[in-house]
PQR file of N, CA, C, O and H, with PARSE charges and radii, in Angstrom:
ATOM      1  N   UNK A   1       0.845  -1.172   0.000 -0.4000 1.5000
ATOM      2  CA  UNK A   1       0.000   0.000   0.000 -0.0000 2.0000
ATOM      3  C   UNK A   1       0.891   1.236   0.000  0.5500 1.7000
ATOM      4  O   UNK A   1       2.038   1.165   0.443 -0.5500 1.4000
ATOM      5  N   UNK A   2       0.312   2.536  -0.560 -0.4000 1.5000
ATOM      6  CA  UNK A   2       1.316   3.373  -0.708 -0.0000 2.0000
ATOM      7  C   UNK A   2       0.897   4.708   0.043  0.5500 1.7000
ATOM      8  O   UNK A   2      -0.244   5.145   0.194 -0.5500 1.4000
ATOM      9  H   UNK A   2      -0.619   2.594  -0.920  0.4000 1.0000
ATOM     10  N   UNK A   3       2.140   5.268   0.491 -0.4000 1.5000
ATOM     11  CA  UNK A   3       1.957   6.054   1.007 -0.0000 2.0000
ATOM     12  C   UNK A   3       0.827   7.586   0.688  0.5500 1.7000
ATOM     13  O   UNK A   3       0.911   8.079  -0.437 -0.5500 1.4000
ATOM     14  H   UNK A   3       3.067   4.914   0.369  0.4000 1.0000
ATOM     15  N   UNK A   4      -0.121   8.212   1.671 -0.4000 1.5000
ATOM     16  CA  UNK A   4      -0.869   8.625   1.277 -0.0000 2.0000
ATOM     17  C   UNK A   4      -0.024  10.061   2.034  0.5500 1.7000
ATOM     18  O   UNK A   4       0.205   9.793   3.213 -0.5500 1.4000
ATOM     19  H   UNK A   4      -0.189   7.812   2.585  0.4000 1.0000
ATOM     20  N   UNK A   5       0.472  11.463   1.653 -0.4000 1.5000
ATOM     21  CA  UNK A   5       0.238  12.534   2.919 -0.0000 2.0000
ATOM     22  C   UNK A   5      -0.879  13.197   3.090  0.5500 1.7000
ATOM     23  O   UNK A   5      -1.687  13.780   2.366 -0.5500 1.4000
ATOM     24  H   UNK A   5       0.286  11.681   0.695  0.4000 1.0000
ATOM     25  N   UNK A   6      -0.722  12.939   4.415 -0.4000 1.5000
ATOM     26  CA  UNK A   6      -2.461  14.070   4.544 -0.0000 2.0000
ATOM     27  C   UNK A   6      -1.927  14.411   6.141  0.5500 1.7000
ATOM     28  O   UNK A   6      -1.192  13.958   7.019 -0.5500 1.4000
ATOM     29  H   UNK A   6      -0.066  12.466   5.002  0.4000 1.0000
ATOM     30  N   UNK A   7      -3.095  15.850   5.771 -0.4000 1.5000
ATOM     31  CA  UNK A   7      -3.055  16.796   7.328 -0.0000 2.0000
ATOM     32  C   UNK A   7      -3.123  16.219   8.556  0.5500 1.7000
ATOM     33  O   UNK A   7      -2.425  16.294   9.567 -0.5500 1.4000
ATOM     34  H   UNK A   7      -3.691  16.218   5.058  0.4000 1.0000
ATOM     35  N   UNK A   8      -4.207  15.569   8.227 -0.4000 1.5000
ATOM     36  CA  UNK A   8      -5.252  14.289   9.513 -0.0000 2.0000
ATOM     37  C   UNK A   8      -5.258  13.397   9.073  0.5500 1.7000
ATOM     38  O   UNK A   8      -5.167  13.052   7.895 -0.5500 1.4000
ATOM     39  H   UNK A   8      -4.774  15.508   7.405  0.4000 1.0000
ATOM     40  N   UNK A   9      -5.402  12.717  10.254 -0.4000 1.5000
ATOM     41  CA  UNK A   9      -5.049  11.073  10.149 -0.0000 2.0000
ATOM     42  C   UNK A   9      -6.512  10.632   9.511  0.5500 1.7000
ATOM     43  O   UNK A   9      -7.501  11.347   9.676 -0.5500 1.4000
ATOM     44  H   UNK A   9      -5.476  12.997  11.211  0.4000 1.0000
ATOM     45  N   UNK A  10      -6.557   9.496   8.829 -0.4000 1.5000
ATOM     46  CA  UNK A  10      -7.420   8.940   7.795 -0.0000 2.0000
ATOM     47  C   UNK A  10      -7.788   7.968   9.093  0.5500 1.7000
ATOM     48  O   UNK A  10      -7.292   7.632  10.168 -0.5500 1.4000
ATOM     49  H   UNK A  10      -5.754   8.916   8.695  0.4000 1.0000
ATOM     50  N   UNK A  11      -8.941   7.742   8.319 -0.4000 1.5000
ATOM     51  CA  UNK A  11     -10.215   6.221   9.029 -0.0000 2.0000
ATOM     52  C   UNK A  11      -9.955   5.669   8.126  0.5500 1.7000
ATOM     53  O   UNK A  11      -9.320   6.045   7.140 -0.5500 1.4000
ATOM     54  H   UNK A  11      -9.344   8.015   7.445  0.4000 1.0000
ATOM     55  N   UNK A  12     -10.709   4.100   8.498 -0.4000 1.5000
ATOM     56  CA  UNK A  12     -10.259   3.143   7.853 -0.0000 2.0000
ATOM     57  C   UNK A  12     -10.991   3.260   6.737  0.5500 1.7000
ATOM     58  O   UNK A  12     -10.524   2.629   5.789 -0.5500 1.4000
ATOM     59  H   UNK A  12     -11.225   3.795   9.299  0.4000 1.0000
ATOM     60  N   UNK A  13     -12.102   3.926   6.497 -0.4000 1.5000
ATOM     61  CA  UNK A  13     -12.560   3.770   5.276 -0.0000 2.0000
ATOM     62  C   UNK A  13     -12.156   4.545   4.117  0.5500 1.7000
ATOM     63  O   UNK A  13     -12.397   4.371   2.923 -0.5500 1.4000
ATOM     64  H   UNK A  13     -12.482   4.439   7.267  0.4000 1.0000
ATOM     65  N   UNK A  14     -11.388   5.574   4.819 -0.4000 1.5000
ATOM     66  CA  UNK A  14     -10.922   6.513   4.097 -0.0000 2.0000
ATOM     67  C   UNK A  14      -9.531   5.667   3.084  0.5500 1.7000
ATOM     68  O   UNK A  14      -9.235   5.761   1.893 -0.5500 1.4000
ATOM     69  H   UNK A  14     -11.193   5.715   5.789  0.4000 1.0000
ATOM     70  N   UNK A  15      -9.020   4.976   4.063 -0.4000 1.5000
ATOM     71  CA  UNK A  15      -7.360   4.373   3.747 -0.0000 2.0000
ATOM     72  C   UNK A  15      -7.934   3.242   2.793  0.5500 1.7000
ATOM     73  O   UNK A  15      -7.348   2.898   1.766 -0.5500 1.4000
ATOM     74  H   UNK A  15      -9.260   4.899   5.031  0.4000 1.0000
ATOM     75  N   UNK A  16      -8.713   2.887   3.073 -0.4000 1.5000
ATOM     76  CA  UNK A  16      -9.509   1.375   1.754 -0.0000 2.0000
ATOM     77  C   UNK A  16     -10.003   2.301   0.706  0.5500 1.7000
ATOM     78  O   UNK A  16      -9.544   1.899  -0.363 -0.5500 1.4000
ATOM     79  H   UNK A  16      -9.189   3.166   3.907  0.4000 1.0000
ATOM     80  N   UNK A  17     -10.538   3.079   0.575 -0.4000 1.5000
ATOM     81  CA  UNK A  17     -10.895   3.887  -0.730 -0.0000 2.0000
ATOM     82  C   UNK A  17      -9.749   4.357  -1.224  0.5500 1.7000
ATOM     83  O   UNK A  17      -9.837   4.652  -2.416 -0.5500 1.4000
ATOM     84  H   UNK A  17     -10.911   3.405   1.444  0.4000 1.0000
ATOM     85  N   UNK A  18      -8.335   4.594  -0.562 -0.4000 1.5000
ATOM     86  CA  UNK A  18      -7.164   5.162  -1.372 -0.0000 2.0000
ATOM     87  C   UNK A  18      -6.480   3.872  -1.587  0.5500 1.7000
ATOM     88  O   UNK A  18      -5.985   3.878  -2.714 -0.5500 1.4000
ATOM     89  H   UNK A  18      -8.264   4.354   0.406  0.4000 1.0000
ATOM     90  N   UNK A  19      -6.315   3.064  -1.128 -0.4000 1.5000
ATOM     91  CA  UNK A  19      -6.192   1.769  -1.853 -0.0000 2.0000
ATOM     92  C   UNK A  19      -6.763   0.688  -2.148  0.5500 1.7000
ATOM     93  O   UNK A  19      -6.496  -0.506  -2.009 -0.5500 1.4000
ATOM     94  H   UNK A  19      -6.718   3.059  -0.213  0.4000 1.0000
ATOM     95  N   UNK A  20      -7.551   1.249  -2.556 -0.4000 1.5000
ATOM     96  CA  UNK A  20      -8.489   0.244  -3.174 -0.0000 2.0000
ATOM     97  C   UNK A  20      -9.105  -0.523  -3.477  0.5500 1.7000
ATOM     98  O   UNK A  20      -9.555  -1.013  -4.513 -0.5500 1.4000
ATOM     99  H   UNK A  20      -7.768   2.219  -2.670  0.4000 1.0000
ATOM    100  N   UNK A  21      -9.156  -0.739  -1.700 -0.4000 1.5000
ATOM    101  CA  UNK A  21      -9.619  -2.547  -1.542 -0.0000 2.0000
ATOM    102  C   UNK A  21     -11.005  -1.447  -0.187  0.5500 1.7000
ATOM    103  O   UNK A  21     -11.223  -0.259   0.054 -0.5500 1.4000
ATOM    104  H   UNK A  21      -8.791  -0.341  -0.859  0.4000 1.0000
ATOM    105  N   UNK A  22     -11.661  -3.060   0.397 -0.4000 1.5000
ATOM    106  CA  UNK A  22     -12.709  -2.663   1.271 -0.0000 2.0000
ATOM    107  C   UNK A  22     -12.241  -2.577   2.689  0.5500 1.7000
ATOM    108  O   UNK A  22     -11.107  -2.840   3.089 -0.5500 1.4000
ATOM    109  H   UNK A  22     -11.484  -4.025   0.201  0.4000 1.0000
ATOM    110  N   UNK A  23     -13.663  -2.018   3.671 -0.4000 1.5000
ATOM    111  CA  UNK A  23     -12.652  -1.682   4.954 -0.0000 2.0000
ATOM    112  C   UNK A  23     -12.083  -3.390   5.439  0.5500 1.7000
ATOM    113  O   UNK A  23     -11.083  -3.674   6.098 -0.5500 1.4000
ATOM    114  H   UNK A  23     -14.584  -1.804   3.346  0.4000 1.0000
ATOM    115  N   UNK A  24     -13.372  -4.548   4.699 -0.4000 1.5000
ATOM    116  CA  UNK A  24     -13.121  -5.733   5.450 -0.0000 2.0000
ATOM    117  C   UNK A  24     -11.364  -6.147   5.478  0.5500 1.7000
ATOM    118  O   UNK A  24     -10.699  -6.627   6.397 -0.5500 1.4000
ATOM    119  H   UNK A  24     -14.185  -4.317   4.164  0.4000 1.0000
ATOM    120  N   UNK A  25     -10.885  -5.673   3.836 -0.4000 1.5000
ATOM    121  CA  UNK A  25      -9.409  -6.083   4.045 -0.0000 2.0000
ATOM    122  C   UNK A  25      -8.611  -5.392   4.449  0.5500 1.7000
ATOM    123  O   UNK A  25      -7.444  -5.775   4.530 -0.5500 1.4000
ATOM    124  H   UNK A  25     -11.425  -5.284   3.090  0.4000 1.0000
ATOM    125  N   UNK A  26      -8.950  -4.307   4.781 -0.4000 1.5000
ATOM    126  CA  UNK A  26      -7.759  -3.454   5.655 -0.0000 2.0000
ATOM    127  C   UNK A  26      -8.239  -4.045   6.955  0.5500 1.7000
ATOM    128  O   UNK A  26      -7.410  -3.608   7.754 -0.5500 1.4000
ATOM    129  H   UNK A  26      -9.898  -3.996   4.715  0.4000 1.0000
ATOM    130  N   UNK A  27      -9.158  -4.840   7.688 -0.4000 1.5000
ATOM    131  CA  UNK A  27      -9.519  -5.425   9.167 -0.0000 2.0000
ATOM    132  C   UNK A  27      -8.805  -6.462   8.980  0.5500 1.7000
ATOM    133  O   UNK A  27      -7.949  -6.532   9.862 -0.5500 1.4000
ATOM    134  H   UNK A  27      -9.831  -5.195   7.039  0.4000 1.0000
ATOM    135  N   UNK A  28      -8.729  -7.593   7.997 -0.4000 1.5000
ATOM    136  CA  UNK A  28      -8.159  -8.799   7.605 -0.0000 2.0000
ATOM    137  C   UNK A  28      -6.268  -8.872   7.480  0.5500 1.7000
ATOM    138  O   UNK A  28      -5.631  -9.874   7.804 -0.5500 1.4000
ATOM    139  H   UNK A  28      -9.424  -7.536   7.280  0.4000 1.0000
ATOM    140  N   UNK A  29      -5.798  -7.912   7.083 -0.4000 1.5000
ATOM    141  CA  UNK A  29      -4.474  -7.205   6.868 -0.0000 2.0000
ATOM    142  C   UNK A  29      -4.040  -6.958   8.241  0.5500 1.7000
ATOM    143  O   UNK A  29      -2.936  -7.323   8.645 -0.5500 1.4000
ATOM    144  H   UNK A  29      -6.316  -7.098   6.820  0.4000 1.0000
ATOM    145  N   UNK A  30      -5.043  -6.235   9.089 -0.4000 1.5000
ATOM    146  CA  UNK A  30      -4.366  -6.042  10.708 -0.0000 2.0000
ATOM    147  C   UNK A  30      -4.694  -7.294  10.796  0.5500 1.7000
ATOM    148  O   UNK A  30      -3.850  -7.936  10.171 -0.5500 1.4000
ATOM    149  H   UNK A  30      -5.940  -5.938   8.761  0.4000 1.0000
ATOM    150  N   UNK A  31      -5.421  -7.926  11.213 -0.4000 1.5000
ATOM    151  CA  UNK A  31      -5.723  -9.791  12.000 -0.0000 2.0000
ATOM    152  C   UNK A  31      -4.331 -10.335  11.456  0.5500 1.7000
ATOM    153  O   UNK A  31      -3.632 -10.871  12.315 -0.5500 1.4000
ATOM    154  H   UNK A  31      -6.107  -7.404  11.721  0.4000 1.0000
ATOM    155  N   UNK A  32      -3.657 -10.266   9.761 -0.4000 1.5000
ATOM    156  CA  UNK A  32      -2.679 -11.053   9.550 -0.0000 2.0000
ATOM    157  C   UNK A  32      -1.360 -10.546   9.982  0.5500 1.7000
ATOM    158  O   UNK A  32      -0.450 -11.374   9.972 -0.5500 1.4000
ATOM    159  H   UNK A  32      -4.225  -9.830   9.063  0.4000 1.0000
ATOM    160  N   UNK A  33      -1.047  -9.178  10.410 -0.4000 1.5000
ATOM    161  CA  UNK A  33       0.112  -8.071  11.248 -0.0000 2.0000
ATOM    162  C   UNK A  33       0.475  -7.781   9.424  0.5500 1.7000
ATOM    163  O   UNK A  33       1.515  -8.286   9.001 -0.5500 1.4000
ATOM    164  H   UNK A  33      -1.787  -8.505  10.418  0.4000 1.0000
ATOM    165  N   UNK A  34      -0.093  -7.263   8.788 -0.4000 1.5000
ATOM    166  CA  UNK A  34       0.330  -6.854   7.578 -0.0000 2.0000
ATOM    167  C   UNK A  34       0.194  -5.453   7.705  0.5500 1.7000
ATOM    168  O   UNK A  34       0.901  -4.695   7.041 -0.5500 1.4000
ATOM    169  H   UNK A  34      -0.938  -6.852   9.131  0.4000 1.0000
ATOM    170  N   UNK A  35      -0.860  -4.949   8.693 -0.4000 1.5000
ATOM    171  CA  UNK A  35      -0.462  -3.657   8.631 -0.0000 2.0000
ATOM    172  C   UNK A  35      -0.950  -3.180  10.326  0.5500 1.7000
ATOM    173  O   UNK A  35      -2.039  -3.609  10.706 -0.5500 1.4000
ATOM    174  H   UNK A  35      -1.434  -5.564   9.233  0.4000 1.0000
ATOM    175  N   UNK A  36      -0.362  -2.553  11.020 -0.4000 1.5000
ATOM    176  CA  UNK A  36      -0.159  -2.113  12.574 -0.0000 2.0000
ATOM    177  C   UNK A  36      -2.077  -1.354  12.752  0.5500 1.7000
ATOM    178  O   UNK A  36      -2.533  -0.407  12.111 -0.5500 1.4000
ATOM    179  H   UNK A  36       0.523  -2.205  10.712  0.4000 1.0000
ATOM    180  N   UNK A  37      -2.559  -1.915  13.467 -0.4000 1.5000
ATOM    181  CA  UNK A  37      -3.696  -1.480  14.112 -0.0000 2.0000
ATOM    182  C   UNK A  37      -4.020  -0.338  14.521  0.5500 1.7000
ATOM    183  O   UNK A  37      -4.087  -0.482  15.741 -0.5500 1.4000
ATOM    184  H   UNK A  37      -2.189  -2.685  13.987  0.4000 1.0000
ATOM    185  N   UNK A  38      -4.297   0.841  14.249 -0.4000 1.5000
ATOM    186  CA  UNK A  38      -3.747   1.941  15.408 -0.0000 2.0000
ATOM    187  C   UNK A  38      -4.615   1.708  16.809  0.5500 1.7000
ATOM    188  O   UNK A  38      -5.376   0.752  16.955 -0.5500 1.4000
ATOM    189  H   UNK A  38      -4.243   0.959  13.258  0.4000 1.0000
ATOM    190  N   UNK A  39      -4.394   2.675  17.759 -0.4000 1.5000
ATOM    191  CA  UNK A  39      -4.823   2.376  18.688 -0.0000 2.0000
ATOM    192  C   UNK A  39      -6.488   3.443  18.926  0.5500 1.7000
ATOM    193  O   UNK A  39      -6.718   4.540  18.417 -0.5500 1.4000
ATOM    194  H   UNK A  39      -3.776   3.452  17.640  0.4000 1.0000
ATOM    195  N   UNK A  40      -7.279   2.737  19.734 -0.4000 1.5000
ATOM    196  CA  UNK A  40      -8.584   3.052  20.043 -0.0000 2.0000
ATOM    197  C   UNK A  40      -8.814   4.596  20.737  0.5500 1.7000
ATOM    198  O   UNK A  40      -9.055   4.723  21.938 -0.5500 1.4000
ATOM    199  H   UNK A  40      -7.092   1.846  20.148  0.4000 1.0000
ATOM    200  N   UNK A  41      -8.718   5.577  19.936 -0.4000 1.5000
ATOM    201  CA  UNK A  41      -9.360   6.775  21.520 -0.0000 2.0000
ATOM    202  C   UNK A  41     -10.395   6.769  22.011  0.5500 1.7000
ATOM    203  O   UNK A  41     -11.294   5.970  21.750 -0.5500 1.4000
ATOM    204  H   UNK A  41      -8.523   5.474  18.961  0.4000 1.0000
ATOM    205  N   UNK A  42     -10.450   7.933  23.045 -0.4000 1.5000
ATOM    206  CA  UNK A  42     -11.485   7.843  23.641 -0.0000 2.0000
ATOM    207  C   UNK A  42     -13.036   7.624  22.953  0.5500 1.7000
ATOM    208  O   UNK A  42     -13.792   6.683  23.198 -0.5500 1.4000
ATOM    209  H   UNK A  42      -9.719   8.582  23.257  0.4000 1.0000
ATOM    210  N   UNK A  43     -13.289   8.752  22.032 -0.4000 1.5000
ATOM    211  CA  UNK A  43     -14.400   8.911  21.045 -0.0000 2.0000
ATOM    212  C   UNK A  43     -14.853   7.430  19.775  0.5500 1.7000
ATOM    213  O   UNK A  43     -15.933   7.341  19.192 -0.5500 1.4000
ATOM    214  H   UNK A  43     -12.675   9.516  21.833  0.4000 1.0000
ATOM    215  N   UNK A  44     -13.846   6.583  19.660 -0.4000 1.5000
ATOM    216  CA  UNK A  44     -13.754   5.276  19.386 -0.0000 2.0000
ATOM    217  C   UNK A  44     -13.704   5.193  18.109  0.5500 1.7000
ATOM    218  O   UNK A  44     -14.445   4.326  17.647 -0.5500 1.4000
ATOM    219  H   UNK A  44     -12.968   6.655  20.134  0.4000 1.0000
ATOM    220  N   UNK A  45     -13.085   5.795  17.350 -0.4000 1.5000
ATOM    221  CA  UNK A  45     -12.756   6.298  16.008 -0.0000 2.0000
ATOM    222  C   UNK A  45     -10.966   5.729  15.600  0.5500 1.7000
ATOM    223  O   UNK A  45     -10.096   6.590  15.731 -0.5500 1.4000
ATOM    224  H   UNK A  45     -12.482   6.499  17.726  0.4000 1.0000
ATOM    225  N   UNK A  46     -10.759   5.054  15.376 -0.4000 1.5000
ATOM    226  CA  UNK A  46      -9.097   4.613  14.925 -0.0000 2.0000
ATOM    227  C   UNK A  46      -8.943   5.623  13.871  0.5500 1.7000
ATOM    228  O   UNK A  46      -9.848   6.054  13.157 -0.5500 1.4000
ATOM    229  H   UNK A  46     -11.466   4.354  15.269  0.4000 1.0000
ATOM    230  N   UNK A  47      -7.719   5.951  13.847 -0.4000 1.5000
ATOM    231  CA  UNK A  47      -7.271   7.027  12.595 -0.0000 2.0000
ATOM    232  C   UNK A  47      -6.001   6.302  12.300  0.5500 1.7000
ATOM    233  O   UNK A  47      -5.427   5.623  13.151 -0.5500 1.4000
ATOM    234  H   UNK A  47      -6.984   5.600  14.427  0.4000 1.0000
ATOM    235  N   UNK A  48      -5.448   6.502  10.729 -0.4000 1.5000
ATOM    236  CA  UNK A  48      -4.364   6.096  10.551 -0.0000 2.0000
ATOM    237  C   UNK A  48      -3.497   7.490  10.159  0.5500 1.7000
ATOM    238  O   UNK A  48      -3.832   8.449   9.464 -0.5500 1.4000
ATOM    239  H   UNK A  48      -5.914   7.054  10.037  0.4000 1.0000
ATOM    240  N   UNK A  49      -2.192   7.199  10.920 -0.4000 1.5000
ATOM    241  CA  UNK A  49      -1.207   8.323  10.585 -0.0000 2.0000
ATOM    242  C   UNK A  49      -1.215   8.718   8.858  0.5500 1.7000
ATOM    243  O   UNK A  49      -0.478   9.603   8.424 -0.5500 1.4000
ATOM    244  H   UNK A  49      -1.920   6.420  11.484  0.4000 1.0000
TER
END
C-alpha cells in the first residue's frame, strides 16, 4: 500500500478507498500483522497516521 500525505489522520474507510480494496481487508491485513492497528481513543474512532 502506498503512502498517502495528509493533514489528519485517515479512518479506515478513508485508507480502503485510497487503496483500493474494502474496509473488510484493511480489518483482515491487521488480524494477519500486515499492517499495525492503530490504537482506540477515547471517542472510538481509529485514525491512521
Amino acid at each position: 500500500m502506498a503512502k498517502v500525505k495528509s493533514e489528519k489522520p485517515l479512518t479506515i474507510g478513508r485508507v480502503a478507498r485510497q487503496a483500493g480494496v474494502n474496509v473488510e481487508t484493511i480489518r483482515y491485513y491487521q488480524k494477519r500483522g500486515l499492517i499495525q492497528e492503530p490504537s482506540k481513543p477515547v471517542l472510538g474512532y481509529r485514525c491512521y497516521p
